[in-house]
VEXMIKE-882735 format. One line per field, with one value per atom (N, C-alpha, C, CB): residue number from 1; residue in one letter; atom name; x, y, z. Coordinates in pm, 1 decimal. Glycine has a CB too. Layout:
BEGIN
pos [NUM,...];
code [A,...];
site [CA,...];
xx [X,...];
yy [Y,...];
zz [Z,...];
//
This chain:
BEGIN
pos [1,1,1,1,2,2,2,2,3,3,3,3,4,4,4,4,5,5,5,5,6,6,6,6,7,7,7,7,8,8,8,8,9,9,9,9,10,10,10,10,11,11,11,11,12,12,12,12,13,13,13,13,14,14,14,14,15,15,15,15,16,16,16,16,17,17,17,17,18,18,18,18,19,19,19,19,20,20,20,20,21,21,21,21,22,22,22,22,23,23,23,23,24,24,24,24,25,25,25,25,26,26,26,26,27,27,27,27,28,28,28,28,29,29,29,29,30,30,30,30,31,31,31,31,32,32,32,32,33,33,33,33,34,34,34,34,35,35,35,35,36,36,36,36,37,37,37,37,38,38,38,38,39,39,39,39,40,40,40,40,41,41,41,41,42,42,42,42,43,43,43,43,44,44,44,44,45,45,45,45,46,46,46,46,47,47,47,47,48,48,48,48,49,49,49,49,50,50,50,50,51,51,51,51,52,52,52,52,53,53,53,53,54,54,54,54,55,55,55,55,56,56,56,56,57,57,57,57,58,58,58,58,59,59,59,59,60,60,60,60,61,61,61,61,62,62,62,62,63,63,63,63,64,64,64,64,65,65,65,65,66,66,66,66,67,67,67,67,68,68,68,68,69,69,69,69,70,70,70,70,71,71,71,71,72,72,72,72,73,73,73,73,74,74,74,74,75,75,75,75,76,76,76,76,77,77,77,77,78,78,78,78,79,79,79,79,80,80,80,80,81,81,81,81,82,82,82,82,83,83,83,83,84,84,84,84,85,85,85,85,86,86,86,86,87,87,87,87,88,88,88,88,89,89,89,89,90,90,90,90,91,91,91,91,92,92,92,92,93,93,93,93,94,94,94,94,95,95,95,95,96,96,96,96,97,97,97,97,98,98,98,98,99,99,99,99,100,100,100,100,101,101,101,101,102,102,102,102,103,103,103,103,104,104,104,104,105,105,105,105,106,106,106,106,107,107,107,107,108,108,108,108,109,109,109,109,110,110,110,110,111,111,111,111,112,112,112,112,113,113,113,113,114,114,114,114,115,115,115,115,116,116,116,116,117,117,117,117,118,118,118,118,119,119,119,119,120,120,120,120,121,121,121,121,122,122,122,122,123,123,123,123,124,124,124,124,125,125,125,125,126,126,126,126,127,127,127,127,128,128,128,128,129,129,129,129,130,130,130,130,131,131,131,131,132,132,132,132,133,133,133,133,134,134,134,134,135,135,135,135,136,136,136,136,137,137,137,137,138,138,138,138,139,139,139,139,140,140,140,140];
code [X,X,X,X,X,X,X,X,X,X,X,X,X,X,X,X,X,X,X,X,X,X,X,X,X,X,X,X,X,X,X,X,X,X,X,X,X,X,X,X,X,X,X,X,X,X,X,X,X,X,X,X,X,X,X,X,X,X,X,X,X,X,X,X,X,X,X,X,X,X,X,X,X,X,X,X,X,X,X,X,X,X,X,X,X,X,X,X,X,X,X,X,X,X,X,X,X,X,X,X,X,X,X,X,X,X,X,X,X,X,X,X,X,X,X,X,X,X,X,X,X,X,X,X,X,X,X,X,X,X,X,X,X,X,X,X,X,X,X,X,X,X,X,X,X,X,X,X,X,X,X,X,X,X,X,X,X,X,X,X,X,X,X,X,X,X,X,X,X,X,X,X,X,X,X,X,X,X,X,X,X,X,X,X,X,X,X,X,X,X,X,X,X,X,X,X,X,X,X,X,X,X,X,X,X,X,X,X,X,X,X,X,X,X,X,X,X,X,X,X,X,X,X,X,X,X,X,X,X,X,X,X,X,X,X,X,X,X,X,X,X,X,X,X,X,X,X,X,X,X,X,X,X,X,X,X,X,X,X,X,X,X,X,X,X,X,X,X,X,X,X,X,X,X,X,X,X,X,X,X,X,X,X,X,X,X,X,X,X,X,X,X,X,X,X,X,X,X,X,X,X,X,X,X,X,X,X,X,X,X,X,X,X,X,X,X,X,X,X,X,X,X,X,X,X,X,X,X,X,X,X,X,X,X,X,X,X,X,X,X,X,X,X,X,X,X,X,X,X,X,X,X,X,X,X,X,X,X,X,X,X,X,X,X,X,X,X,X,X,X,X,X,X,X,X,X,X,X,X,X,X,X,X,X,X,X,X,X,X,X,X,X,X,X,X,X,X,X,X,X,X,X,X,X,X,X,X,X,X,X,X,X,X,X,X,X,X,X,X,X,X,X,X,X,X,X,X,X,X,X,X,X,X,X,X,X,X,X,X,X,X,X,X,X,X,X,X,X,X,X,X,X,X,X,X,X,X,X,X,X,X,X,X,X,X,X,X,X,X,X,X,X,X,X,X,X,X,X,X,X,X,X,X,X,X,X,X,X,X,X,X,X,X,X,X,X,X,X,X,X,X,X,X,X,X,X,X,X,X,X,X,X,X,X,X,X,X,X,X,X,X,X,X,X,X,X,X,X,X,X,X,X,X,X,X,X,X,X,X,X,X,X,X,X,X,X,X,X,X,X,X,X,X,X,X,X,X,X,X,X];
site [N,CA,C,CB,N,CA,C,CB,N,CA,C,CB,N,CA,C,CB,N,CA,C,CB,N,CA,C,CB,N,CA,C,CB,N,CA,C,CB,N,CA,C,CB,N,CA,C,CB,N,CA,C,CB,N,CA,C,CB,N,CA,C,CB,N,CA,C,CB,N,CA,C,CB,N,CA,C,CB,N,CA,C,CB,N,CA,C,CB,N,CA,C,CB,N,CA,C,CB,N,CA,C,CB,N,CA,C,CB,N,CA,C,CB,N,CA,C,CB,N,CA,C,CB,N,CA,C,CB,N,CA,C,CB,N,CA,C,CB,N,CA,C,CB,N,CA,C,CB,N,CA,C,CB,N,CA,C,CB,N,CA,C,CB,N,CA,C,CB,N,CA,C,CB,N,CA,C,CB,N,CA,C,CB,N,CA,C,CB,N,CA,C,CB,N,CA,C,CB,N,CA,C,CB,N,CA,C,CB,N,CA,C,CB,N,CA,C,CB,N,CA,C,CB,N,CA,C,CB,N,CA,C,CB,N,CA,C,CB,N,CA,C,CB,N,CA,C,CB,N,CA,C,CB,N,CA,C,CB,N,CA,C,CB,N,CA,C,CB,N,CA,C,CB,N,CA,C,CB,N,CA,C,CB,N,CA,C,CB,N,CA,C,CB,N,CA,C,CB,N,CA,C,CB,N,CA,C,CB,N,CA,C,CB,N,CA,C,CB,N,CA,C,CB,N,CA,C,CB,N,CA,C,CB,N,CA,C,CB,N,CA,C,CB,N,CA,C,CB,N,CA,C,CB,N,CA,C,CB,N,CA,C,CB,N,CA,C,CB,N,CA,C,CB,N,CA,C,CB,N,CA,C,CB,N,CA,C,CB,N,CA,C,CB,N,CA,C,CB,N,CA,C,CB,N,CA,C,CB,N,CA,C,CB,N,CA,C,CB,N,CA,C,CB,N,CA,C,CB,N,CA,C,CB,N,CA,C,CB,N,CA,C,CB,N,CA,C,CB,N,CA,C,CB,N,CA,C,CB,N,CA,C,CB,N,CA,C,CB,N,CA,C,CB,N,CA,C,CB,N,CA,C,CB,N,CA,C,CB,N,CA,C,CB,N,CA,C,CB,N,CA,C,CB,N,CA,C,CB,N,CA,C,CB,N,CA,C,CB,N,CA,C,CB,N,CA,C,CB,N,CA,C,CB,N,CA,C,CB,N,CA,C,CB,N,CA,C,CB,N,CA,C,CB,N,CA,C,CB,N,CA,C,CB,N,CA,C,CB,N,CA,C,CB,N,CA,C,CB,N,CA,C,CB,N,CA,C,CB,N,CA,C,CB,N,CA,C,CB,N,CA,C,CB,N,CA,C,CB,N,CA,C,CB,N,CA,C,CB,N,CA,C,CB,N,CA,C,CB,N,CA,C,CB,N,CA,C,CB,N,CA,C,CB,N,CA,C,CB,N,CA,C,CB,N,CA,C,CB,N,CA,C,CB,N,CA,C,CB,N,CA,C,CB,N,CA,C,CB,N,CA,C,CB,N,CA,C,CB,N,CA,C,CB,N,CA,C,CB];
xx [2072.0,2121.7,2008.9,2240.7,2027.4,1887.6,1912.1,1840.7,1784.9,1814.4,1855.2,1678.8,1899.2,1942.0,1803.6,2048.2,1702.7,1588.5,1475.9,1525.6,1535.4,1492.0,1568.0,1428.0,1685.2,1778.0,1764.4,1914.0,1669.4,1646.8,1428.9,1696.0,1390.2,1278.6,1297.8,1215.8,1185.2,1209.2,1201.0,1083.7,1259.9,1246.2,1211.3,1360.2,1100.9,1035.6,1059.2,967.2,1120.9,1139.5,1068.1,1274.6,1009.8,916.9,980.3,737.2,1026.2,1083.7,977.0,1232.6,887.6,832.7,834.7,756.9,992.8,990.7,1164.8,929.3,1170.7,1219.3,1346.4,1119.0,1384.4,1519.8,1614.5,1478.5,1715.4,1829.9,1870.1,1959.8,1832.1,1900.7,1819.5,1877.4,1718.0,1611.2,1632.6,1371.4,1640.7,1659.6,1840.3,1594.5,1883.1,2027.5,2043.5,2120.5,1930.5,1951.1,1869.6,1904.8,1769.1,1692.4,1798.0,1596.3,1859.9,1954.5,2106.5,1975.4,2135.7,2195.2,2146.9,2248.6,1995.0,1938.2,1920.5,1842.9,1906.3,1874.2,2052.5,1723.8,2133.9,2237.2,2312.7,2301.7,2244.7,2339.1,2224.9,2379.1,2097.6,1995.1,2061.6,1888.5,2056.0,2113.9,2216.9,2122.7,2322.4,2477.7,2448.8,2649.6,2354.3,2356.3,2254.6,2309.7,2222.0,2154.5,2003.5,2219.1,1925.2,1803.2,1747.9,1770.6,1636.5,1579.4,1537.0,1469.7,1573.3,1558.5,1452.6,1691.2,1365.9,1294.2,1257.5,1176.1,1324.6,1271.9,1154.1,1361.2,1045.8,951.1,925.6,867.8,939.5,972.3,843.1,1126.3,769.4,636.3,638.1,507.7,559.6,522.9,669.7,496.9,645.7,791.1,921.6,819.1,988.2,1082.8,1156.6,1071.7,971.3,980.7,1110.3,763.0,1115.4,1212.5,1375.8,1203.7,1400.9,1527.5,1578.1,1515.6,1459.3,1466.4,1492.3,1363.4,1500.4,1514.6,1651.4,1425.8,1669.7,1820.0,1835.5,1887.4,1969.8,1969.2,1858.9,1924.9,1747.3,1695.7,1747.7,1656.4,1858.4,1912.0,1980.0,2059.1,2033.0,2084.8,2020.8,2084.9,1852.0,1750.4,1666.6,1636.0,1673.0,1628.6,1753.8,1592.7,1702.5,1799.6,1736.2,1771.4,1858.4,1848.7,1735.8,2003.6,1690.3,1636.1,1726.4,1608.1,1857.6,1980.2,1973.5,2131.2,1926.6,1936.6,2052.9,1935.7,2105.4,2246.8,2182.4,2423.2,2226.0,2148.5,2200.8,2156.8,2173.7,2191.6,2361.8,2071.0,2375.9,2513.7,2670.1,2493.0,2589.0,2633.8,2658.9,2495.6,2552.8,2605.6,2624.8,2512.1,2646.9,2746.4,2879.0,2779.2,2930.5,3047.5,3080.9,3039.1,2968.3,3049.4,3085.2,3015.1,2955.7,2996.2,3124.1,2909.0,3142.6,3253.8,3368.9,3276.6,3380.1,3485.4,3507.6,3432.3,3404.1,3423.9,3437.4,3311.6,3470.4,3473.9,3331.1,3571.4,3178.4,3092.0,3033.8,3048.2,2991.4,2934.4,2836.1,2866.4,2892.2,2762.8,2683.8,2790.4,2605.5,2441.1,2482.1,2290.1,2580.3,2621.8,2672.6,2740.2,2763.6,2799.7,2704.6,2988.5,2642.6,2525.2,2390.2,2459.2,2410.4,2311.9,2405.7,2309.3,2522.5,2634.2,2601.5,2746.5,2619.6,2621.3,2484.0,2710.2,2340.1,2239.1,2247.9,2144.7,2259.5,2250.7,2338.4,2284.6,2455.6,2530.8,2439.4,2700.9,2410.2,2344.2,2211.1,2358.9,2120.5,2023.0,1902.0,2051.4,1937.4,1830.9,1683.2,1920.8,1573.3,1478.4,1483.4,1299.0,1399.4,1381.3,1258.6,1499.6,1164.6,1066.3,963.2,1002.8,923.1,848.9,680.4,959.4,636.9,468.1,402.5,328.3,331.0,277.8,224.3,162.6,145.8,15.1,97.9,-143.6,268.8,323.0,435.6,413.2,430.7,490.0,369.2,538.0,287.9,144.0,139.5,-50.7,159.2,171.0,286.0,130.4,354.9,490.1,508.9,658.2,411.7,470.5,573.5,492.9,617.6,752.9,727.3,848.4,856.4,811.8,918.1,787.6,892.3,961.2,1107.9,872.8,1103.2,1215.4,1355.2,1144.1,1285.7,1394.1,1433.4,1351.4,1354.4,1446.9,1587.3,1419.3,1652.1,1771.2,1791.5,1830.6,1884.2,1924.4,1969.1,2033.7,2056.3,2133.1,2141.3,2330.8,2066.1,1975.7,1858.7,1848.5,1777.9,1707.2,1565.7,1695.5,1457.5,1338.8,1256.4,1301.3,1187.9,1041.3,933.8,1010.6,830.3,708.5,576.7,670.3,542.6,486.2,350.5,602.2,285.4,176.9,229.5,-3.3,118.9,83.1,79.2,-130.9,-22.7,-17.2,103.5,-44.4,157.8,336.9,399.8,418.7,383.6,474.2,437.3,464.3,301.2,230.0,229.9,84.2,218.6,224.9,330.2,279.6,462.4,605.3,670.7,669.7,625.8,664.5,615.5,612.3,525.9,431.2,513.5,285.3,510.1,578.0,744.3,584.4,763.4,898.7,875.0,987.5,980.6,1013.5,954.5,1140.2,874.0,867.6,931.6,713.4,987.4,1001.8,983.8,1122.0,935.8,897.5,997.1,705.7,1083.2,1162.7,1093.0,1280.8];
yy [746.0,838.4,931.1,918.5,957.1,1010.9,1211.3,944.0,1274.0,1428.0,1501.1,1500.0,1576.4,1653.5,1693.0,1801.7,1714.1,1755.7,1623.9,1868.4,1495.5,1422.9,1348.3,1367.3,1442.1,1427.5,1512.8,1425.3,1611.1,1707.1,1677.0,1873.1,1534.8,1519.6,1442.8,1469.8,1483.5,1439.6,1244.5,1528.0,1189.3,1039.8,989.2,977.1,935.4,851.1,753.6,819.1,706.4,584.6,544.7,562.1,426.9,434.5,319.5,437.9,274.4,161.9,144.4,158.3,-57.1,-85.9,-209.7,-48.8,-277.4,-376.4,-383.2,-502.2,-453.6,-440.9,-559.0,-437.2,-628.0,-695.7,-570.0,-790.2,-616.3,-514.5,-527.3,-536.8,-596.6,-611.7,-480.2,-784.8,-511.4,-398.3,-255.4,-476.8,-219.1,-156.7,-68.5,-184.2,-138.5,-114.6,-109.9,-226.1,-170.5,-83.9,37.8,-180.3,31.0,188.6,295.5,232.1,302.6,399.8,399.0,411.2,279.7,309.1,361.7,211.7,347.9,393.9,559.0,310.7,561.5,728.4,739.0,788.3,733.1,791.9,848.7,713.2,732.3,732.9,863.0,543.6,859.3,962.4,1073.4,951.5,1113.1,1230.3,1296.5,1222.1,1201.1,1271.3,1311.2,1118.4,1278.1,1306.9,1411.0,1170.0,1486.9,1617.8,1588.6,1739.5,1467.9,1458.7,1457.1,1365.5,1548.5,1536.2,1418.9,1614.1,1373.1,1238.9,1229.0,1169.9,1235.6,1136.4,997.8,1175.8,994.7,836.8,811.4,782.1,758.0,732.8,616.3,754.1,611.3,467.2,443.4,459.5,317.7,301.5,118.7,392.2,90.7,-66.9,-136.1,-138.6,-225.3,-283.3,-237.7,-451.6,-153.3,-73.7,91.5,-71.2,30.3,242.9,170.1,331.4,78.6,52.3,95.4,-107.0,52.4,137.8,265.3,181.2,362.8,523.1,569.4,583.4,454.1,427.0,395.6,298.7,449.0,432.7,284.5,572.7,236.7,34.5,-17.2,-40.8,81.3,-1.1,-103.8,60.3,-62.6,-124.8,-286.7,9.9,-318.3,-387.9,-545.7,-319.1,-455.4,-600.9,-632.0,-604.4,-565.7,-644.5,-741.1,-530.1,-810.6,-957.7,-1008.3,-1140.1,-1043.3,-1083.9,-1178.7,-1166.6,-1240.6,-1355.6,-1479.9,-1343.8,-1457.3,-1551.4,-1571.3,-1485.1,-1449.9,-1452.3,-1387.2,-1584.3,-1277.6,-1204.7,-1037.9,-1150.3,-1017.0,-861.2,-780.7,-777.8,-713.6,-532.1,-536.4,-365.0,-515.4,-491.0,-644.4,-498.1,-702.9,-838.2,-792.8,-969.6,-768.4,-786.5,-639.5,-871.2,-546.0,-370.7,-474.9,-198.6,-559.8,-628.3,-663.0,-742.9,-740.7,-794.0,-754.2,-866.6,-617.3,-509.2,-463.3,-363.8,-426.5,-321.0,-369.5,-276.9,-514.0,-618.1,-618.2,-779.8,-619.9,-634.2,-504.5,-713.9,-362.5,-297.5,-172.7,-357.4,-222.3,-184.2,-105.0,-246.6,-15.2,123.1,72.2,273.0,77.4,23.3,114.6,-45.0,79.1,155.5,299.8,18.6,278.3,384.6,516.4,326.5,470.0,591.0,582.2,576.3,488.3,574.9,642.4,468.1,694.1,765.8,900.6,650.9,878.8,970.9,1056.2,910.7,992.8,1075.7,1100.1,1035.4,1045.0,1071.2,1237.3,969.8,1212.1,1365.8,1476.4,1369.8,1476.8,1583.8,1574.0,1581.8,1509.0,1532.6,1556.0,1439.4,1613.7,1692.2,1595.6,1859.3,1463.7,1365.3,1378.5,1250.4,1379.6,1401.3,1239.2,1468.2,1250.8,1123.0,1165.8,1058.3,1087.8,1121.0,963.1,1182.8,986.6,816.7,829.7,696.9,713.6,781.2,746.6,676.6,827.8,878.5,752.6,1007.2,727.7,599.8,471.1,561.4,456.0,353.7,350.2,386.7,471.5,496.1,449.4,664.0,469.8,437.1,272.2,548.6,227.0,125.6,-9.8,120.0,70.6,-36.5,67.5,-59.3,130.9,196.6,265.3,126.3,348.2,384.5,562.1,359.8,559.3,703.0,815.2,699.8,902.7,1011.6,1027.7,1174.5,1063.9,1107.5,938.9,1137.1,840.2,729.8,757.2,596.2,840.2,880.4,900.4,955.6,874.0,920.0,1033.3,868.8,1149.4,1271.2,1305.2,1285.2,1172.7,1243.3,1108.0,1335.6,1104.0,1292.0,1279.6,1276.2,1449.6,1422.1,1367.4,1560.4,1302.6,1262.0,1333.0,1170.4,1307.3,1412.8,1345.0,1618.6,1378.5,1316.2,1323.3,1359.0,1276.6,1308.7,1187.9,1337.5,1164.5,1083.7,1064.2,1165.2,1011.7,932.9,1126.9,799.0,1229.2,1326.2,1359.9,1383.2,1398.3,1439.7,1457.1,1390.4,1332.1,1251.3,1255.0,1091.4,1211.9,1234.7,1364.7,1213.2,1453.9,1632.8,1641.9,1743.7,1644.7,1621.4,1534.1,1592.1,1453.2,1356.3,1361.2,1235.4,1481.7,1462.7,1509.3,1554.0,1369.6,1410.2,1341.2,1626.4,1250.8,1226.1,1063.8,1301.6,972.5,843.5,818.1,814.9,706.0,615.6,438.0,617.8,430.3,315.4,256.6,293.0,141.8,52.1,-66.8,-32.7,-50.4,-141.5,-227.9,-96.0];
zz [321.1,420.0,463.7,364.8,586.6,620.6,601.0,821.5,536.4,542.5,690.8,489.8,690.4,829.2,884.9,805.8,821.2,886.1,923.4,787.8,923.5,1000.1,1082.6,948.0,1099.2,1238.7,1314.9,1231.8,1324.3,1407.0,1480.9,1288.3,1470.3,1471.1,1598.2,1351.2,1669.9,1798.8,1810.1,1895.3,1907.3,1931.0,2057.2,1902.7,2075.4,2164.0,2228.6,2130.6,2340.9,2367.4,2497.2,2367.3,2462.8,2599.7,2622.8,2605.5,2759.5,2790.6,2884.8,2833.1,2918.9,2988.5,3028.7,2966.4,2962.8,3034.1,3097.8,2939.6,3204.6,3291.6,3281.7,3389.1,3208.1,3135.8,3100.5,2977.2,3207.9,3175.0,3033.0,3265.4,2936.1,2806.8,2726.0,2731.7,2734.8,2633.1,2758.8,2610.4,2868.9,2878.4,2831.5,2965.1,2830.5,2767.4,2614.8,2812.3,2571.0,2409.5,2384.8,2275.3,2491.7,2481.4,2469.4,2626.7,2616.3,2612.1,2525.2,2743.3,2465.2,2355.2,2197.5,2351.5,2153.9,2090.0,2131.0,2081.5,2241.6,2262.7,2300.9,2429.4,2316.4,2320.1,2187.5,2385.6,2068.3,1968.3,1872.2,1891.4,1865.9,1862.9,1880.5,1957.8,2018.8,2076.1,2062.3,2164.1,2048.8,2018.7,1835.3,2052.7,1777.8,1613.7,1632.5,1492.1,1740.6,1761.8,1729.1,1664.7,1803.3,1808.5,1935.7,1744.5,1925.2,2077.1,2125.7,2101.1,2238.8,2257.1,2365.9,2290.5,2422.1,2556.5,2576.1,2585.7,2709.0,2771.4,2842.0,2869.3,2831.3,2910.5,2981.4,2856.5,3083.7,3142.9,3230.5,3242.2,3228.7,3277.4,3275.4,3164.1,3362.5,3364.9,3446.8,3172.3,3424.4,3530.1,3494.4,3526.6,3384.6,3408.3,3511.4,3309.1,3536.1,3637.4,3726.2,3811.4,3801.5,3914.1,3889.5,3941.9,3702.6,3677.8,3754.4,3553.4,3719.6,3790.6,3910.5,3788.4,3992.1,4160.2,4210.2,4209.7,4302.8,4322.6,4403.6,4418.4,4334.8,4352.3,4268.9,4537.1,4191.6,4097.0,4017.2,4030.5,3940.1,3821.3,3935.1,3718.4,4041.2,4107.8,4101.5,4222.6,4133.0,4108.5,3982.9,4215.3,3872.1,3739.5,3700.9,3602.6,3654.2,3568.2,3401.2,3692.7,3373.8,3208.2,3241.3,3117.8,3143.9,3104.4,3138.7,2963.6,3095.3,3137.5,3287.9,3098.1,3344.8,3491.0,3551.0,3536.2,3438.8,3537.0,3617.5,3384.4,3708.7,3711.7,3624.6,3844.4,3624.8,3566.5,3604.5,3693.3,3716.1,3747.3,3653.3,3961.2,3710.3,3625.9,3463.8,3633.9,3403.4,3275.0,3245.1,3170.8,3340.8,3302.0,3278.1,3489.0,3399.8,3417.1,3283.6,3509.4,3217.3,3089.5,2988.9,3041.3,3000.9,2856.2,2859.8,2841.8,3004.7,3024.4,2979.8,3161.9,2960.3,2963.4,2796.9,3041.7,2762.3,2620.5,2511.2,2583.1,2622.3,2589.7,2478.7,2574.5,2555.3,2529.8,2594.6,2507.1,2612.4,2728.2,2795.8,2661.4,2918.7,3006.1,3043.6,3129.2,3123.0,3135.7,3239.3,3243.2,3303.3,3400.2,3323.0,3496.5,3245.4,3146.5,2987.8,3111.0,2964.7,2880.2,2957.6,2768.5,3033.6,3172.4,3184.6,3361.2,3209.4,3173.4,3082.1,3129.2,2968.8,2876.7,2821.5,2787.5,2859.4,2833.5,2880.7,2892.5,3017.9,3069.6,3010.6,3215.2,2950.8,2924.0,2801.3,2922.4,2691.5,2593.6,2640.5,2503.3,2745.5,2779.4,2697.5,2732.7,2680.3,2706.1,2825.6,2749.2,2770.7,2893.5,2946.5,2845.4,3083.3,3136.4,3202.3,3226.7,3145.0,3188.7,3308.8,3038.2,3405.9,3416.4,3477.8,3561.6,3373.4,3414.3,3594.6,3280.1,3590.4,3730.4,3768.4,3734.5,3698.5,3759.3,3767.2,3629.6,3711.3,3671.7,3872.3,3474.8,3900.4,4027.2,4141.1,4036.6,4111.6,4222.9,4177.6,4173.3,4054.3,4093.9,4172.0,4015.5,4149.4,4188.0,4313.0,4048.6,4383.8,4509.8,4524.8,4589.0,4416.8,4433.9,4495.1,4265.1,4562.4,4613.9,4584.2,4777.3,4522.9,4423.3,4484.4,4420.2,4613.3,4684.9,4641.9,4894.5,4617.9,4552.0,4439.3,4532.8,4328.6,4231.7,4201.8,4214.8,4108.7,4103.3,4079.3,4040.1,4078.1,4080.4,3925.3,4189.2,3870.6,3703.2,3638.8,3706.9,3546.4,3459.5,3592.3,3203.6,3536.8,3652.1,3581.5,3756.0,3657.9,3614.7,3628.5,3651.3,3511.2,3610.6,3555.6,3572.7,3648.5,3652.3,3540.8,3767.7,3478.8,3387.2,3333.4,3299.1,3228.5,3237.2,3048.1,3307.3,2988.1,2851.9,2760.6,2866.3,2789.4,2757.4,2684.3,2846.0,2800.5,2764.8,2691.6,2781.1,2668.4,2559.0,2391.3,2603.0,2434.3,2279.7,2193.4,2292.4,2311.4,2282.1,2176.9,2431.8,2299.0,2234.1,2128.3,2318.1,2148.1,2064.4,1890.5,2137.5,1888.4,1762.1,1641.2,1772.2,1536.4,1382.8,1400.3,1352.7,1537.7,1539.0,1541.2,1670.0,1577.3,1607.9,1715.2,1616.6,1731.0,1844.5,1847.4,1867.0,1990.5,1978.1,2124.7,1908.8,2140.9,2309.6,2310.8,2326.4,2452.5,2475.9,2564.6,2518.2];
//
C-alpha cells in the first residue's frame, strides 16, 4: 500500500503518440492519480499534440483502425469512461495540460485551435522537468 506522502508527489505524463488507445490510458492513469489527490500534468508533444485541437481526437485511429470517436462508442457501451468525460473530469480535478511549443511548429498547429476545457497552455521540455522533480513519470 502506498504511504500518503507518495500520494501527494507530483505525476508526469507525457503522451507522444497519437493511437487513441495509449492516449486513453494516459488520461485514465492521470484521472485515477488525480482523484487520489496527486498533482497530475499532461504533456503532450510529437504526433499526439493534434489531440489538443479541436476535431483533433475525430482523426487519430487505433491500430485496429477505429477513430477516437469510434472506440469512445465502444467504451461507452461497455460501460467504461470515455475520453470526453475523462477530460471532464481531468479539468474539475485541476489536472494541468500542458503541449510542447516546438511540437505545435511542427505539426503546424495554430494556438487559437486549441481546445478551451481543461485549458492548455503552452509550454516546452523545461516545464515539466522543473515540476515534475522527485515525482512519477510515465510516456504514452
Amino acid at each position: 500500500m502506498a504511504k500518503s506522502s507518495d500520494l501527494k508527489r507530483p505525476m508526469t505524463l507525457m503522451v507522444i503518440s497519437n493511437d487513441p488507445e495509449r492516449i486513453h490510458m494516459a488520461l485514465m492513469m492521470g484521472a485515477t492519480a488525480s482523484a487520489m489527490g496527486r498533482p497530475v500534468t499532461f504533456f503532450f508533444s510529437k504526433s499526439a499534440t493534434p489531440f489538443l485541437t479541436a476535431g483533433g481526437w475525430d482523426s487519430l485511429k487505433t491500430q485496429a483502425g477505429a477513430t477516437g470517436p469510434e472506440m469512445d462508442a465502444a467504451l461507452e457501451e461497455k460501460g467504461v469512461a470515455d475520453s470526453s468525460i475523462l477530460m471532464d473530469g481531468l479539468a474539475a480535478l485541476d489536472a494541468r495540460f500542458l503541449v510542447c511549443e516546438a511540437a505545435l511548429r511542427e505539426h503546424d498547429i495554430d494556438v487559437t485551435s486549441l481546445i478551451a476545457r481543461p485549458a492548455v497552455e503552452i509550454a516546452g521540455l523545461a516545464e515539466i522537468i522543473e515540476k515534475g522533480q522527485g515525482g512519477d513519470w510515465l510516456t504514452f
